[in-house]
C-alpha positions as CSV (number, residue, x, y, z in Angstrom):
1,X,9.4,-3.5,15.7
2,X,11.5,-0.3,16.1
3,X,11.7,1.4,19.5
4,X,10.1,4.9,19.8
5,X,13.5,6.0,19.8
6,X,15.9,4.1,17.6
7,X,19.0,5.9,18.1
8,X,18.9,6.4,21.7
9,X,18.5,2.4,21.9
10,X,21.5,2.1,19.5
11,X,23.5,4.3,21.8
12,X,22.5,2.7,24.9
13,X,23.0,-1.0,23.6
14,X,26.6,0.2,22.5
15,X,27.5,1.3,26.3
16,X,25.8,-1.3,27.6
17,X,28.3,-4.2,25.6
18,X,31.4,-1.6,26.6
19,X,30.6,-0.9,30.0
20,X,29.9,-4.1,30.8
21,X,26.6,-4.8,31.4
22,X,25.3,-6.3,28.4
23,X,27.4,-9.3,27.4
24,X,28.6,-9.6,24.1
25,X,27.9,-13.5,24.9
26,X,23.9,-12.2,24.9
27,X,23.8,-10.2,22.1
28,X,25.4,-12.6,20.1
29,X,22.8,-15.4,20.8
30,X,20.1,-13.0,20.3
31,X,21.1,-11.7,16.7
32,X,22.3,-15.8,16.4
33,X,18.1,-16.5,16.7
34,X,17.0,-13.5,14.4
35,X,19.2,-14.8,11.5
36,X,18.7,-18.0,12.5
37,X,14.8,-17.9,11.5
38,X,15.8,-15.6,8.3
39,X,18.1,-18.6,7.1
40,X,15.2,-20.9,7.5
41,X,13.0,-18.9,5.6
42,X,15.6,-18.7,2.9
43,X,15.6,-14.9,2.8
44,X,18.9,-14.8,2.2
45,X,18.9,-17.0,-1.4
46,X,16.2,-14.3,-2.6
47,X,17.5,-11.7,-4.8
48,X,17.5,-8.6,-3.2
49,X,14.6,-6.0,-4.3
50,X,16.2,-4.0,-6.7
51,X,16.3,0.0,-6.6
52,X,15.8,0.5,-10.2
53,X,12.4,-1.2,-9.7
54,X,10.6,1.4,-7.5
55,X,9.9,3.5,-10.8
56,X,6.5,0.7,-11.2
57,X,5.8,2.1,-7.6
58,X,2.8,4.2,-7.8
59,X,2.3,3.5,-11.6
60,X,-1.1,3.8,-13.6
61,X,-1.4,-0.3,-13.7
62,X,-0.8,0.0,-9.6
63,X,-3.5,2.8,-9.2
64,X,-6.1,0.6,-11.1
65,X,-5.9,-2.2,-9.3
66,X,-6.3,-0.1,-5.9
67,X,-9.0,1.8,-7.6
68,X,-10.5,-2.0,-8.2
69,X,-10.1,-3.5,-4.5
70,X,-11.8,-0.3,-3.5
71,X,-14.8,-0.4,-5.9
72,X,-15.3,-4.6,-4.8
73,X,-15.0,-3.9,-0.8
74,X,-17.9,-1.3,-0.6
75,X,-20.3,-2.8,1.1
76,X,-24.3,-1.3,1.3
77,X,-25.3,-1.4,4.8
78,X,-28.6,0.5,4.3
79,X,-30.3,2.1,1.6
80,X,-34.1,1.8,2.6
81,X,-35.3,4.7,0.1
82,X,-34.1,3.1,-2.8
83,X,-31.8,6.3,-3.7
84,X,-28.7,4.4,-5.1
85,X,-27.0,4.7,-7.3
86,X,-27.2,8.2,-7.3
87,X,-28.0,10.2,-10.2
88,X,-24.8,12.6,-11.9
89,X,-27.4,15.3,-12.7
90,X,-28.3,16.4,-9.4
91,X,-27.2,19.0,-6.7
92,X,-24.9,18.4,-4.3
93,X,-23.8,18.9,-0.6
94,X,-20.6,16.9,0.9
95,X,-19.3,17.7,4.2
96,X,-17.4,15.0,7.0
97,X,-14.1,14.7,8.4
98,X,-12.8,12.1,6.1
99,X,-14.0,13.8,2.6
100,X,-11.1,15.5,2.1
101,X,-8.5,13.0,3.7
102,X,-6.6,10.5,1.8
103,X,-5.1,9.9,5.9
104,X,-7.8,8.8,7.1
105,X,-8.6,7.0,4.0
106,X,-5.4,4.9,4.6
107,X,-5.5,4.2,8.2
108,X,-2.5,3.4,11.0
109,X,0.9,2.5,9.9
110,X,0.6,5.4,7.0
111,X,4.3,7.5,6.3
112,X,3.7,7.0,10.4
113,X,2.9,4.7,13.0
114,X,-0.3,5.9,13.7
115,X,-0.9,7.3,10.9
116,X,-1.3,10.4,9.6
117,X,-4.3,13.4,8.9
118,X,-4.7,15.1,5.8
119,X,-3.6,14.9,1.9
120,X,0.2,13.9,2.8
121,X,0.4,11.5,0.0
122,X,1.5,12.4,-3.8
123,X,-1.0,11.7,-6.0
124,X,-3.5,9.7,-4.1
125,X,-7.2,10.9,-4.5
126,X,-9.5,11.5,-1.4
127,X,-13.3,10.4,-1.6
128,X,-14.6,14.2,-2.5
129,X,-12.3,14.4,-5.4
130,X,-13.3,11.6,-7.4
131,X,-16.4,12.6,-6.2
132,X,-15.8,15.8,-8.0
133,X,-14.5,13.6,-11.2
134,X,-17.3,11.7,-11.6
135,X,-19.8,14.5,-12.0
136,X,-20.1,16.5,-15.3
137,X,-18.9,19.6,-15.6
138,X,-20.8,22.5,-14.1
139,X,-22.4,20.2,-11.6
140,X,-24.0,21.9,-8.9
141,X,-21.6,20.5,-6.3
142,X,-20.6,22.5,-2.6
143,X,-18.3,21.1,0.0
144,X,-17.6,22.4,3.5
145,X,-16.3,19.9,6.1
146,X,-18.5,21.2,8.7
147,X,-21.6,20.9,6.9
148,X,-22.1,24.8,7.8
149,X,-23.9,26.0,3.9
150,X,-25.8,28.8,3.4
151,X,-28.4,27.6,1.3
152,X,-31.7,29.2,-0.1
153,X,-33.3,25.5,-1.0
154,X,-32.4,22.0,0.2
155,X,-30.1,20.5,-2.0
156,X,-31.4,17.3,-3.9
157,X,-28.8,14.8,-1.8
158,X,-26.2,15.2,1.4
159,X,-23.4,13.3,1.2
160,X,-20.7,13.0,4.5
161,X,-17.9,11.3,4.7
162,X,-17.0,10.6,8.6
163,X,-15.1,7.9,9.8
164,X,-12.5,7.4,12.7
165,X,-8.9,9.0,13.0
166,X,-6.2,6.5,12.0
167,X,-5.1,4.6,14.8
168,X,-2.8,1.1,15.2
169,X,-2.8,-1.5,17.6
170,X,-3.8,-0.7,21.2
171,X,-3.7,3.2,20.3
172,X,-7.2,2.3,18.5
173,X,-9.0,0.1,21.4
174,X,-12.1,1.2,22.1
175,X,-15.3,-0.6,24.3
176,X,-17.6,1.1,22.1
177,X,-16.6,2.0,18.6
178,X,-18.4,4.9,17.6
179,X,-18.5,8.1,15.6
180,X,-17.3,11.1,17.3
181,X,-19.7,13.7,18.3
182,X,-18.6,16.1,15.6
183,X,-19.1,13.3,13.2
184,X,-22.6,13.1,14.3
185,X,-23.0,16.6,14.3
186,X,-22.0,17.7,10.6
187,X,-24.5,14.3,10.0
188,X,-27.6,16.3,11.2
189,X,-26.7,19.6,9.8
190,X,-26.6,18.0,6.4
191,X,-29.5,15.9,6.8
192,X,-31.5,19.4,7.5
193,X,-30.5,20.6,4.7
194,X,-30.6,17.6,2.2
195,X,-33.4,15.9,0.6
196,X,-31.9,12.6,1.0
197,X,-28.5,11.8,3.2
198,X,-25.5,9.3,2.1
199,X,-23.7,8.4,4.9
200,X,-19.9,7.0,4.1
201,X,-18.1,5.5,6.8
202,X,-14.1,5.7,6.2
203,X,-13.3,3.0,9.1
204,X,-11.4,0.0,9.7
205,X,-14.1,-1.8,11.7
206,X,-17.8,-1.5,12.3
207,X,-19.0,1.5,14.5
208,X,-21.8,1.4,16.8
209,X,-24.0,3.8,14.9
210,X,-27.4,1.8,15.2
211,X,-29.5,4.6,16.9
212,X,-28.3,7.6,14.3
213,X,-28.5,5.5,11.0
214,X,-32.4,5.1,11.4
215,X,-32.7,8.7,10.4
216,X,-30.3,8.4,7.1
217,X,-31.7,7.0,3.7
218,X,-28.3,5.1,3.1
219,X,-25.4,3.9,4.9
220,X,-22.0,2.3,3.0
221,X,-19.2,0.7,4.8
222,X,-15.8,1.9,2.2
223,X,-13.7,0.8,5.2
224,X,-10.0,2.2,4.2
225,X,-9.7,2.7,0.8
226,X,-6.2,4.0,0.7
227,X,-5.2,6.3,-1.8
228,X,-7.8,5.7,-4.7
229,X,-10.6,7.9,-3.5
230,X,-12.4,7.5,-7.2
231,X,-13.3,3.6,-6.2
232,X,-16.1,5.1,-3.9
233,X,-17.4,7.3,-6.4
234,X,-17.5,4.8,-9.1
235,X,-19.9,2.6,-7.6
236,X,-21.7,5.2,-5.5
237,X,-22.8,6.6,-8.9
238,X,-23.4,3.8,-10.3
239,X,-20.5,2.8,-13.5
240,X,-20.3,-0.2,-10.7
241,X,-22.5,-2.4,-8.6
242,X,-22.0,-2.8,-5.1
243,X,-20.5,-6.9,-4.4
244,X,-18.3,-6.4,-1.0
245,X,-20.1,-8.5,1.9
246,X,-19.4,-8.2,5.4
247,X,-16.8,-10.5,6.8
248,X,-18.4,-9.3,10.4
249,X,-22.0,-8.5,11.6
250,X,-22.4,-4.9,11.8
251,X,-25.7,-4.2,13.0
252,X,-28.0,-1.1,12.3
């Protein structure tokens, strides 16, 4: 693992072996054991990755198979009423902190160690916009992260998308894991304002959300989906049927 600061321990090391301190003796055996195991593995008889190849990166073929994984890991925690899949001629509220955030969607060890918040990454597709895709056009549909709409009649369905900020090893331990205030807070706004209330959690793990999920119709677990967004919406609407299980209890 790189240290926080790679070229301050670069520059250290190198004083270190000319002032004296740091034999060359020791840093010798030390690399000896790194290339050691690499030899074992036979890394070094592999061809190396070539640079021409990272065109493929990124490419239609790779965005449908992420698309896939995502559709076949939702998993239905809860869906009492019935209300999935939903119907494509309905109206529309969405509101959460990880609607609009392919970040979140991807988790720690994104562009950054812990991850990143927001749309940083070309041409991935967050949860709301292939929500937005999947609806005909002139769909009665209105976002607002904060779940603050001025409405004149409840809309037919509420759908939030909450989850927890990225995070990566110890940075994310937590006694309890649970939805953060605010999460629960856009929750209830929407559910006042909703006839019936999707709940998406974008998360790596299961949350403790067993006292709050007895007031929502439906729960799903889409875990971190990545950069294909539209996965969620294809089997939230029903072109898919949900088929992830649990590899964990997470009770409700």
């Amino acid at each position: 693992m790189l240290p926080y600061d790679y070229p301050k321990f670069k520059a250290d090391m190198e004083q270190a072996i000319l002032s004296g301190r740091l034999s060359q003796e020791r840093l010798d055996d030390a690399v000896r054991r790194v290339l050691r195991v690499k030899f074992n593995l036979g890394l070094f008889e592999r061809q190396a990755p070539l640079i021409s190849d990272l065109g493929v990166v990124g490419s239609r073929a790779h965005r449908e198979l992420a698309r896939e994984a995502v559709r076949r890991s939702l998993v239905l925690l809860k869906d009492d009423s019935k209300i999935l899949p939903l119907p494509k001629s309905a109206s529309y509220i969405v509101a959460g902190s990880s609607a609009d955030n392919v970040g979140r969607q991807s988790g720690g060890w994104t562009i950054d160690w812990q991850g990143v918040d927001g749309n940083p990454l070309p041409g991935a597709t967050s949860i709301l916009a292939g929500i937005k895709q999947a609806l005909p056009l002139g769909a009665k549909i209105d976002y607002d992260r904060d779940g603050n709409f001025n409405l004149t009649e409840k809309a037919e369905y509420g759908i939030v998308i909450v989850g927890e900020q990225p995070y990566a090893e110890g940075v994310g331990d937590k006694e309890r894991p649970h939805l953060s205030a605010e999460d629960l807070a856009v929750i209830e706004r929407v559910r006042q304002l909703a006839e019936k209330l999707v709940v998406i959690i974008v998360a790596g793990r299961p949350l403790d959300i067993r006292a709050e999920a007895r007031q929502w119709d439906a729960v799903i677990a889409a875990w971190l989906p990545g950069s294909e967004g539209q996965g969620v919406s294809d089997v939230l609407f029903g072109d898919y049927p949900f088929t992830g299980e649990l590899p964990i209890p997470w009770e409700l």
